[in-house]
C-alpha positions as CSV (number, residue, x, y, z in Angstrom):
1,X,23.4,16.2,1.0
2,X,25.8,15.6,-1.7
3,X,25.2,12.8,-4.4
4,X,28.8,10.8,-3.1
5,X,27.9,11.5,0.8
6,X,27.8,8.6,3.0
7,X,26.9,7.7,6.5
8,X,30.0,7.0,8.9
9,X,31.8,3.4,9.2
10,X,30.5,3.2,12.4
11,X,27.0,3.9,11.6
12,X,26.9,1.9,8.5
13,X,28.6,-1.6,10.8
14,X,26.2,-0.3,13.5
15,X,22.8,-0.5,10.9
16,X,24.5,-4.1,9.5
17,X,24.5,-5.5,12.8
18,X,21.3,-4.3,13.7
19,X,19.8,-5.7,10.1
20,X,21.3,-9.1,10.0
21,X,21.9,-10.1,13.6
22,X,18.3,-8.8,14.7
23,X,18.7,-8.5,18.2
24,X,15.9,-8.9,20.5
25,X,15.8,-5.7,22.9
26,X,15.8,-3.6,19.1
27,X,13.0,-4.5,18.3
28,X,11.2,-5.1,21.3
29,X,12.0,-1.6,22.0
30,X,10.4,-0.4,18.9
31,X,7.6,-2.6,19.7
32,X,7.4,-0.8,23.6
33,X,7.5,2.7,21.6
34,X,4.5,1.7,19.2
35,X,6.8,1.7,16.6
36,X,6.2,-0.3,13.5
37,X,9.6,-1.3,13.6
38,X,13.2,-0.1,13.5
39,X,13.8,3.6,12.3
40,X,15.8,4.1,9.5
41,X,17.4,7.4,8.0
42,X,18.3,8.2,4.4
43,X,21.6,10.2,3.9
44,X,19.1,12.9,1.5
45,X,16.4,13.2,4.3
46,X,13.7,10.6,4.1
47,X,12.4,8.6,7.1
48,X,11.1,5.2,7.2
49,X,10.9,1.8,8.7
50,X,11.9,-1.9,8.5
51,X,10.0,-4.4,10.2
52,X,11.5,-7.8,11.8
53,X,9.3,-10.0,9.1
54,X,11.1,-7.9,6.1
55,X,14.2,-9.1,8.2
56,X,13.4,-12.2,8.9
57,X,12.3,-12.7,5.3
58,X,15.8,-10.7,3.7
59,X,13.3,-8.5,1.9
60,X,14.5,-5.5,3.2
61,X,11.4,-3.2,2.9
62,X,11.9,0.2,4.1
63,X,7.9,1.6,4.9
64,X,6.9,5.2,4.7
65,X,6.2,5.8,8.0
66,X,3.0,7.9,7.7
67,X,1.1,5.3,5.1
68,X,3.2,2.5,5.5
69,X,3.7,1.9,1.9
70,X,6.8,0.3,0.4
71,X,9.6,3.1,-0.1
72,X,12.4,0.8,-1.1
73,X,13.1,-3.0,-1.2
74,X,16.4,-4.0,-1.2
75,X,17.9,-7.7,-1.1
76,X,20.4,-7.4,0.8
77,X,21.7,-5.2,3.7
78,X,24.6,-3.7,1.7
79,X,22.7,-2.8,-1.1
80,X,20.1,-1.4,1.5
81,X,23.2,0.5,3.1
82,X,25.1,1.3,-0.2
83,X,21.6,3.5,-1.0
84,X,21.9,5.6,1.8
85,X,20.2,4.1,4.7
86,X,21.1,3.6,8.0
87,X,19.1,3.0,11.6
88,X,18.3,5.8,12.9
């Protein structure tokens, strides 16, 4: 995708919510799927993951989902959203 592409308004409010107001059944459901945590996309392609610590803890790591190494860390939700990510 394009360098100035962007996820819709509705998916970007819909990843901030999810982000900052951490709601329970989220994350419990990624817990119920084995999931390290929530799913996120990149607008380029990449996959990864955020966990409710990194939440809790407004670290914002996204974690490679295959080695679970740090991808990105971000300090904020919009700068987390501004490069490209979204929940999946």
């Amino acid at each position: 995708m394009g360098k100035n592409q962007k996820w819709s308004d509705e998916l970007q409010q819909e990843s901030r919510r999810i982000l900052v107001d951490m709601p329970a059944e989220v994350f419990q459901f990624a817990s119920l799927a084995r999931r390290k945590g929530v799913i996120l996309k990149k607008i380029e392609g990449a996959y990864g993951y955020i966990t409710l610590q990194s939440c809790l803890d407004c670290a914002y790591k996204i974690q490679d989902l295959k080695d679970d190494s740090v991808i990105e860390e971000h300090g904020d939700v919009d700068s987390l959203i501004s490069a490209g990510w979204a929940v999946s």
